[in-house]
N, C-alpha and C positions, 0 to 999 in steps of 0.2 A: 638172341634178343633178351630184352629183362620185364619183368611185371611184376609187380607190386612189391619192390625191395630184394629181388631173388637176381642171379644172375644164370642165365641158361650156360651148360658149357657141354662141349662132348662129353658123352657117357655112357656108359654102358648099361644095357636094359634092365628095370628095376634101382637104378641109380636116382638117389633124389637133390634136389635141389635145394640149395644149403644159404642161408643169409649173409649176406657181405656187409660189415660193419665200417667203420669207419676206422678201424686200427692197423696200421701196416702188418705188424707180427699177425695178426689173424689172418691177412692175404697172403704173408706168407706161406702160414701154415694151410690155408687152403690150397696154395697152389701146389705146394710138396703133397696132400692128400691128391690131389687131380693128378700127379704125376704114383703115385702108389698106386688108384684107380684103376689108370692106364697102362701096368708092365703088370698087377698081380689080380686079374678079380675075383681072384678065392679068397684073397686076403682083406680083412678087417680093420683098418686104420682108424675108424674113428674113435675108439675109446681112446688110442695114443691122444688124437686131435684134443678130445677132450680134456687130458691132461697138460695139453701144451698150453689148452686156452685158459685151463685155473691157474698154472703156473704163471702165463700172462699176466691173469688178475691179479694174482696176489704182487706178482711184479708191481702193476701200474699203482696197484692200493698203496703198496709201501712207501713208491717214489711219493705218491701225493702226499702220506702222512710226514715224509721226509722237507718238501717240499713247503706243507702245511706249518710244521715247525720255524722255517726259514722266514717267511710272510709273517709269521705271529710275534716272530722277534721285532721285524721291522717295524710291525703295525703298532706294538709295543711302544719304540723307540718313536714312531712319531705321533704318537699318543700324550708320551711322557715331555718330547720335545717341546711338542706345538703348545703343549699345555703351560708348561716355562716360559716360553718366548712371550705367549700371551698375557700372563700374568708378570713378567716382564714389563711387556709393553703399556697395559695398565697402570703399574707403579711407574714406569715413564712417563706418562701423560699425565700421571696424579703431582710426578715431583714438579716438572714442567710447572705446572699450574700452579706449583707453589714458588714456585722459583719465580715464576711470570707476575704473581701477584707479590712478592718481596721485593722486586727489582721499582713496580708501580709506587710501593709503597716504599721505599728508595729512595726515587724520583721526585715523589712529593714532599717528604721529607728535607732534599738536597734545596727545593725549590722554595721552601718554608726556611730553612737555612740561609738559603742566599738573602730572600728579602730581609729577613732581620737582621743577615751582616751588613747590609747594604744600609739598613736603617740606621744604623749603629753607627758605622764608621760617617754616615752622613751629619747624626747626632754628634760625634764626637768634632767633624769640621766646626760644625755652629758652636759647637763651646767654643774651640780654640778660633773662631772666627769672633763670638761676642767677647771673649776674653781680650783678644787683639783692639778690637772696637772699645774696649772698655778701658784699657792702659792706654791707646792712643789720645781718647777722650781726657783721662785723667791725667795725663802729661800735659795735655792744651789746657787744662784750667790750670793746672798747678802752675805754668808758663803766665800764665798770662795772672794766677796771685801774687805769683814771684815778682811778677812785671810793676802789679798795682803797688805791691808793698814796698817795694823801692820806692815809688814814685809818691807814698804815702811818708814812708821814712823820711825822705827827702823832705816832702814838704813841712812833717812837725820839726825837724832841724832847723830849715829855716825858718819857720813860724817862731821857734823857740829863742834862735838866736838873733830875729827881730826883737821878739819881744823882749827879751835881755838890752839891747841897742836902746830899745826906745826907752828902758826904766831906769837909763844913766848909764850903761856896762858898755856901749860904743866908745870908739876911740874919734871916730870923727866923721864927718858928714857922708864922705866918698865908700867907706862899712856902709852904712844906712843904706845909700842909694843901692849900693850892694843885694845885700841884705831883700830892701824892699824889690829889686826885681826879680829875685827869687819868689817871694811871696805872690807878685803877680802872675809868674807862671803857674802856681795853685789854684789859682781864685775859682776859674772853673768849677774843680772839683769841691770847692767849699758851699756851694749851695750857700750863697749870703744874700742877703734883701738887696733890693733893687737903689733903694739909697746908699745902703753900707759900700756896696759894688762901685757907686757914683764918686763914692767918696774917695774910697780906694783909687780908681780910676783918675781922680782928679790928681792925686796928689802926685800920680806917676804921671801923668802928664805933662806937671811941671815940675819939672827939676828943682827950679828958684825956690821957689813955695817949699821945695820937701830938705831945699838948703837949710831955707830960713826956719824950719818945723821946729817947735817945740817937742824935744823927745821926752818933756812927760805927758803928752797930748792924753788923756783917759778915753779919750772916743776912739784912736786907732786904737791903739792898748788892749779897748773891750773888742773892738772887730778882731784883732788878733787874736785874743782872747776866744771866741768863739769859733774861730776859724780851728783852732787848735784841740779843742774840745771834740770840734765833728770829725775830724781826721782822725784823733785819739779813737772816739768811739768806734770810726767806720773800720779801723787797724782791726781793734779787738772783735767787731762782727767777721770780717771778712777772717781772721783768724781762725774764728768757733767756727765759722760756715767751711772753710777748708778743712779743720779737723774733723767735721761732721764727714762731707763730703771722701774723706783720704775711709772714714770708717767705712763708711755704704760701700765705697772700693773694696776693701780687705774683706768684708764681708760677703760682698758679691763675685770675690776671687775666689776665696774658701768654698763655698756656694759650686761654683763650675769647677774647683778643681775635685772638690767629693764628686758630682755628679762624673768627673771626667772620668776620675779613677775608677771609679763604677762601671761604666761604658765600656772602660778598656778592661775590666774583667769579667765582663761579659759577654764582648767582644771575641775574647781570646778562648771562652769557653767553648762558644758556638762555633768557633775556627775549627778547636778538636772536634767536637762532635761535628761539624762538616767533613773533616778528612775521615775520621770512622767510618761516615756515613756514603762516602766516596771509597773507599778500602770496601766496605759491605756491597756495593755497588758493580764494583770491579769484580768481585772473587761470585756474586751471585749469577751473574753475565755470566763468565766463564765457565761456570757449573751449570748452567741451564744449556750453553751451546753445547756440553760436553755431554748433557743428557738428550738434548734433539741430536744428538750427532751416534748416540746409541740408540736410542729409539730408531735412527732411519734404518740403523743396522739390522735390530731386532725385527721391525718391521719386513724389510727384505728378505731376511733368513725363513723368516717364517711363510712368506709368499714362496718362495723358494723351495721348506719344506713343503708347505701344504701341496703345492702341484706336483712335487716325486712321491708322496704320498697318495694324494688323490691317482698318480699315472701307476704307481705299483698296484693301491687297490682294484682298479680297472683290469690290471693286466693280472693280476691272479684270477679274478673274477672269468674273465676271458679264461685264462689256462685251465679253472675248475670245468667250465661250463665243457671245455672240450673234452676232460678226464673223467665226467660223469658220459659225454657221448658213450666216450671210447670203453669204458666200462661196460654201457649201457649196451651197446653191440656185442663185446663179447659175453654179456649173461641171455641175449638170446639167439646167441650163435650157442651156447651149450644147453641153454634152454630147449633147443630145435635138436641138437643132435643126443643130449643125456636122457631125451625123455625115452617112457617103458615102452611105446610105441616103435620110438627111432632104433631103440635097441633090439630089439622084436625083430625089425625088418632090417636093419645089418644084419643081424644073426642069420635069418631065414637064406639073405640074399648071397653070404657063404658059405651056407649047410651043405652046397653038392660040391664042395672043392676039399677032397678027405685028405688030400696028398699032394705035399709041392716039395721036386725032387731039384738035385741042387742044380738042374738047368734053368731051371725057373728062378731063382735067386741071382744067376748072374745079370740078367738084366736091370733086376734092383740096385744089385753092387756096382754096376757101370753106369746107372744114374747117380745116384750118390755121388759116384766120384767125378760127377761132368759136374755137377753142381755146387762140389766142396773146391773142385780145380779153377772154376768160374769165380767164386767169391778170393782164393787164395792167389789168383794172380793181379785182384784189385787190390785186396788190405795185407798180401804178401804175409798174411798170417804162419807161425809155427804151429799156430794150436790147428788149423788148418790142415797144415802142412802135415802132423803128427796123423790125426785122422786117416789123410789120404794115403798114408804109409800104410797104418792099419788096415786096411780096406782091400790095398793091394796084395798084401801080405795076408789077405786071405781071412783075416781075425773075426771073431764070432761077434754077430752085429751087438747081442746084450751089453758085450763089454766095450764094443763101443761106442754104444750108446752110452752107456755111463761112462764112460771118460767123456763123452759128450756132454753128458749135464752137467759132470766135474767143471769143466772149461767152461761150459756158461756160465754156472754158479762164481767163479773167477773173475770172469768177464764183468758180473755184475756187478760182483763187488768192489771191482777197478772200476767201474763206472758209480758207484756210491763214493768211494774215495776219489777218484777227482772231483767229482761234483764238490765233496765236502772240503778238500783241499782250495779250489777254485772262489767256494763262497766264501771260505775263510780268508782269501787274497784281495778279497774283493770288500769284503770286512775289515781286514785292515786296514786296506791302503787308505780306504773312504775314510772311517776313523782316524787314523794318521793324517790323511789330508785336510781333513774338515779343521782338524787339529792344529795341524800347520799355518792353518788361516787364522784361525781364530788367534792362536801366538803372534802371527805377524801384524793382526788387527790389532791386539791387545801393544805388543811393542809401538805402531805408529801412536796408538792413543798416548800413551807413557812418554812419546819423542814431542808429541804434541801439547802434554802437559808441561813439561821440561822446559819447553822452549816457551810456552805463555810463564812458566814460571822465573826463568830466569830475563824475562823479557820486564815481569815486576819486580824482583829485582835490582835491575839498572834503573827503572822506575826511581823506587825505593831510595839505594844508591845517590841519583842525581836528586831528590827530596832533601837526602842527611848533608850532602855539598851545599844545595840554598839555606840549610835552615846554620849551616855551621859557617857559611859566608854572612848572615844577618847577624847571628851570635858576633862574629867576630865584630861586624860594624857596629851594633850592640852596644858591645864591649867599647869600643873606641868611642862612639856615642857618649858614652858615662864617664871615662877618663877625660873626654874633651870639656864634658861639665864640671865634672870635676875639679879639672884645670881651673873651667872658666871661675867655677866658685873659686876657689883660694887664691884666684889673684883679685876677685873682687872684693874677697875679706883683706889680701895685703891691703887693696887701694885701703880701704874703709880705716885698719890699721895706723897707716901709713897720712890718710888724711887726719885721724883724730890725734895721732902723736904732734903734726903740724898744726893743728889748731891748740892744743894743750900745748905746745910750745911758743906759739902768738898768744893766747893766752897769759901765760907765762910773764911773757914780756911785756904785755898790756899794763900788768897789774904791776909789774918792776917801776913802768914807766909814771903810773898814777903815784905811787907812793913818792916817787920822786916830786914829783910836782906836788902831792898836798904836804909835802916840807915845808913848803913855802905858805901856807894859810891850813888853818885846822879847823877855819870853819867852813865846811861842804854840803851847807844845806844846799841850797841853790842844785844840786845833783842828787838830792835824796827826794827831794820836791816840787811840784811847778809852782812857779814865782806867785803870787800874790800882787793881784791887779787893781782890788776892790780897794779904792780911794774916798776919802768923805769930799763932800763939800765943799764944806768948813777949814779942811786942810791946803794950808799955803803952798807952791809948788815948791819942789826944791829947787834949793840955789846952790848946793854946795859947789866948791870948788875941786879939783884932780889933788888928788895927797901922793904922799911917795906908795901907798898901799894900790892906785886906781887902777891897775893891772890884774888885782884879785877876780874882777867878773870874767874879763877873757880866760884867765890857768880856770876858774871854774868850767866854764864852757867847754874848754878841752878838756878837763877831767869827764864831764857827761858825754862824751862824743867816746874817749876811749872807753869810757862804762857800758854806751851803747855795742860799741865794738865788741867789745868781751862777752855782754849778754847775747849779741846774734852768735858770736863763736860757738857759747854753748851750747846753746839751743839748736846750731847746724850740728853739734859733736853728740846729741840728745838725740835728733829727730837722723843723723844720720845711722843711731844704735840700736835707732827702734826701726829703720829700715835693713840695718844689717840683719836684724834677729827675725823679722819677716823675712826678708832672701834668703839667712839658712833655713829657716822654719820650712819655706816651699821647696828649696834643696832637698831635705830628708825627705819630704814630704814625695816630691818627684824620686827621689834615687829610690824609697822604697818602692814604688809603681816601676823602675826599669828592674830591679832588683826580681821584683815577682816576674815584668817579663823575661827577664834572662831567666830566670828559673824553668819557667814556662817551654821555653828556645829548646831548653838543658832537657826538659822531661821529654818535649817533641824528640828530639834526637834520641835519646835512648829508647820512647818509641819504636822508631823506625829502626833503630838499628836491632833490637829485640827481632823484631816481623823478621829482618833482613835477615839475622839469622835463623829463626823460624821456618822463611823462604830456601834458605842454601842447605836447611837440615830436610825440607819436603822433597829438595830437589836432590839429595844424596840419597835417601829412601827410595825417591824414583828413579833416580840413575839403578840402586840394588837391585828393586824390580825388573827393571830394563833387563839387566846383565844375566839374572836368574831367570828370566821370560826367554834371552837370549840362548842359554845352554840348554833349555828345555825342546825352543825348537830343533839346537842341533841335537839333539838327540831323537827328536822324531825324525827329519832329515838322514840320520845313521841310521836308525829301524827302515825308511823307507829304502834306503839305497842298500840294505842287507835283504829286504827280502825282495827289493825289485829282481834280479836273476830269476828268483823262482818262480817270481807272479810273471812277469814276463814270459818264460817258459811255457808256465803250463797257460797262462793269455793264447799266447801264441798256439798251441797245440790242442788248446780242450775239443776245440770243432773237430779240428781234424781226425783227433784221436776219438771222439765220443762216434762222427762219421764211422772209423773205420771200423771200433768196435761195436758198433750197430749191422754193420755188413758182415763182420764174422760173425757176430749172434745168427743173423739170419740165416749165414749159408749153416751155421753147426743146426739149426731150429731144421731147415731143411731138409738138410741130411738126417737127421734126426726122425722125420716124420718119415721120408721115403724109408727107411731103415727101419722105423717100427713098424712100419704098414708090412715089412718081407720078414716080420718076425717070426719065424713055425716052429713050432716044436711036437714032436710026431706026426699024427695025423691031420692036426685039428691048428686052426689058426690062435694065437695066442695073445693078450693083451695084456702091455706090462703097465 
């Protein structure tokens, strides 16, 4: 039975009972003292025991100092780890947040962008929509001065060449009536008193009456007369008022074409800084996915450490707690047997055994060798095996005892070097593998910048294709104006050499005609209607000259002809030199945007190449990240063999030399307990 920590076992009288600890090699060792006990009880085994049990301790002290050392590395390493990852993860959540608020502030930007290009190109519709509204306007009045001033011309022609008819310069009544129904088509627009009209009115309505008229009549004469006067004026108002009118145009063109050109360089500005801002946009995104995409990393690794860490410090904690037991049982297991007391009473309890002859020894010798034969047919030991040679052979137990502790001492130390070999396999591989990952994370990261990289790129690429296909239409664009101006200058050319040649001939034709009469007042001025009283009509009669009013009248009709010629070859020079004027004015505005076109493209193609030299740097990376892993890959598959091996073997083998310690421990203790020398038992 047992009580109070003690275990009872057979024994012999004066035999005390001894504390059972918690440490195998102690049960050992007590149970080779219980078998010493029982073949010698003159003999004294426990000071052996004693020395097997500090040998024990300092055994078990050393592995934990050894084992101590291993734990401090680790505790070390994730110490130093956890500490990186977290401050890591910190600056991940710090860049995030920067990234997160540059991407916001981006956004807002982009959206501040858009509205004012949006305004812009809306502003610039409304020019070129009031511009359109403003030349269409100004074509319909010009149309319709154009319209009036014929209609005006027309009537002081005929006004004129009535008036000539009526002051004697007609050839005969059928002119007159002529003559005067042109004038009635005017009257309308002559604004004449309500009798003048009557009058007027009267005389067309009878033929007879305007047979028989007196063509020096002074009362039509003064209607005509006045009629001629308000047409003249209304000519020269409605003249001023269209050149006024033609000004406020050109003025209000100039006007929207400055605001326009403004527009479109401001326009064009906020384009770049939209695609900048779009560019900064792109590359901020992708740098923030690429840091949440570390962080989850970081985050994991360190969840990952923190619980191999947290389960190693547990498990040492566990393995200390059991190595101070195991300690702790054997300091009073020698505590019980080293004291002055326990030694006292071994002594006394052997003092009447003076003599043990070698019959008494074989039975020790043939325990021994049941119990080194027992252990050597499980671990098939040599060190075993040597032993039980010795033993048979008779050999003196001291010496082999000490080839006994020789061999354990051995033993040990193949059990410190596998251990040390083992954790270093295990050291590796972990580091090589941890290793391995971390290269193969770092490569996908590297395959996955590559490819967002070269993904902008073709981005890029298909950007420099639009902007060099607009260039080119651009281009055509401005050739086609181009075009269009210099055939609008031939026209202009081309019409003023035509009028300078009618011209020409106008004046060929006048000189011809004033051969014939030198006096040409009558075309330098308007006739003279104001008659007295007093003054008899005339009566002259037709002379061979009476032909002079008519060549004069055609002289003022080709006069008039030559002065609208010049004044269309005047007012067409001062339109040509406006159309080029907006010409240059426009080709410098397409000129800046080609420029513009020409900077965007070299832009982009800068980035592009920018893009294909990060993505050649990262391909280097790749390739250099690639030989790194194979060469971890080489180191693992170099020392897989031997970590394999001793993987494979350390149980077995720490097993079997566990059980040859014990049986040499065994043998050991039964062997020094039948150690004598003379009379007296002896402890080595």
């Amino acid at each position: 039975g047992s009580r109070d920590g003690f275990v009872d076992a057979p024994r012999r009288p004066g035999q005390r009972l001894v504390a059972q600890g918690n440490c195998p090699r102690l049960g050992t060792a007590m149970r080779g003292l219980t078998l010493v006990l029982g073949v010698a009880a003159a003999a004294n085994p426990v000071s052996k025991v004693v020395d097997l049990l500090r040998e024990m301790k300092a055994k078990v002290a050393a592995d934990g100092k050894e084992e101590e050392k291993v734990y401090n590395k680790y505790a070390c390493w994730c110490e130093k780890t956890t500490e990186r990852k977290v401050n890591s993860i910190d600056l991940g959540k710090t860049n995030i947040e920067s990234l997160s608020n540059k991407i916001l502030e981006t956004k807002g930007k982009l959206e501040t962008l858009d509205n004012e290009i949006s305004k812009l190109q809306s502003d610039i519709k409304e020019v070129l929509a009031a511009q359109k509204e403003a030349q269409q306007l100004r074509e319909k009045e010009n149309a319709a001065f154009q319209a009036e001033k014929g209609e005006m011309e027309e009537a002081v022609g005929a006004l004129e060449k009535a008036i000539r008819l009526l002051s004697g310069a007609g050839t005969g009544k059928g002119d007159l009536m002529a003559v005067f129904a042109s004038v009635v088509r005017v009257m309308p627009s002559a604004r004449l008193s309500e009798k003048d009209t009557k009058t007027m009115e009267s005389l067309m309505q009878n033929p007879t009456q305007l047979a028989q008229y007196s063509p020096q009549s002074a009362t039509v004469q003064g209607i005509l007369k006045d009629m001629y006067d308000t047409f003249a004026v209304n000519m020269e108002n409605n003249m001023m008022d269209e050149s006024s009118k033609q000004k406020l145009f050109e003025q209000f063109m100039d006007d929207k074409n400055e605001e326009l050109g403004e527009n479109r360089r401001v326009l064009t500005k906020k384009q770049g800084e939209h695609a900048d801002a779009t560019r900064t946009l792109s590359m901020s995104i992708e740098a923030r996915e690429d840091a949440m995409e570390q962080l989850a990393s970081d985050q994991k690794f360190f969840q990952d450490a923190d619980k191999s860490c947290t389960d190693k410090a547990n498990e040492w904690t566990e393995r200390s707690r059991l190595r101070d037991e195991e300690l702790d049982g054997i300091n009073k297991a020698i505590e019980i047997l080293d004291s002055e007391d326990a030694r006292k009473l071994f002594t006394n309890a052997v003092a009447t055994f003076v003599q043990v002859d070698s019959d008494t020894l074989a039975p020790v010798r043939a325990k021994a060798l049941a119990v080194l034969t027992k252990k050597a047919k499980t671990t098939r030991s040599t060190a075993l095996t040597s032993v039980i040679t010795a033993l048979k052979a008779g050999g003196h137990f001291d010496k082999i005892i000490e080839s006994i502790d020789t061999m354990i001492q051995a033993l040990n130390d193949e059990e410190t070097q596998d251990r040390k070999d083992n954790d270093e396999c295990i050291e590796k591989e972990t580091k090589n593998k941890h290793k391995h990952e971390d290269l193969n994370y770092g490569i996908a990261r590297l395959e996955n910048k590559i490819d967002k990289l070269n993904d902008r790129k073709t981005k890029l690429e298909t950007q420099i294709t639009n902007v060099e296909k607009e260039t080119e239409e651009h281009v055509d664009m401005m050739e086609q104006a181009k075009a269009d101006r210099e055939a609008a200058h031939d026209r202009f050319e081309q019409a003023k050499a035509d009028d300078t040649a009618a011209i020409a001939l106008l004046q060929q034709a006048s000189k011809a005609l004033e051969s014939y009469s030198k006096n040409n007042a009558l075309l330098q001025k308007a006739p003279e209607f104001k008659r007295s009283k007093d003054d008899a009509p005339e009566a002259k009669f037709s002379k061979k000259d009476s032909r002079k009013q008519a060549n004069n009248g055609i002289l003022a009709i080709l006069a008039q002809i030559t002065e609208n010629l010049q004044r269309e070859i005047a007012e067409g020079a001062e339109q040509e030199a406006n159309d080029q004027a907006e010409y240059e004015k426009q080709r410098a505005d397409d000129r800046q945007t080609h420029q513009t076109l020409k900077d965007t493209r070299s832009d982009l193609q800068a980035e592009v190449a920018e893009t294909k030299a990060d993505i050649g740097a990262l391909e280097q990376d790749k390739t250099n990240t690639e030989g790194q892993r194979d060469t971890v890959v080489d180191v693992l598959k170099e020392i897989k063999p031997g970590c394999d091996w001793i993987r494979q073997n350390f149980d077995n083998r720490r097993f079997l030399r566990k059980q040859e310690v014990e049986g040499l421990m065994d043998a050991k203790a039964v062997l020094a307990g039948a150690d004598l020398s003379g009379s007296f038992l002896q402890r080595k």
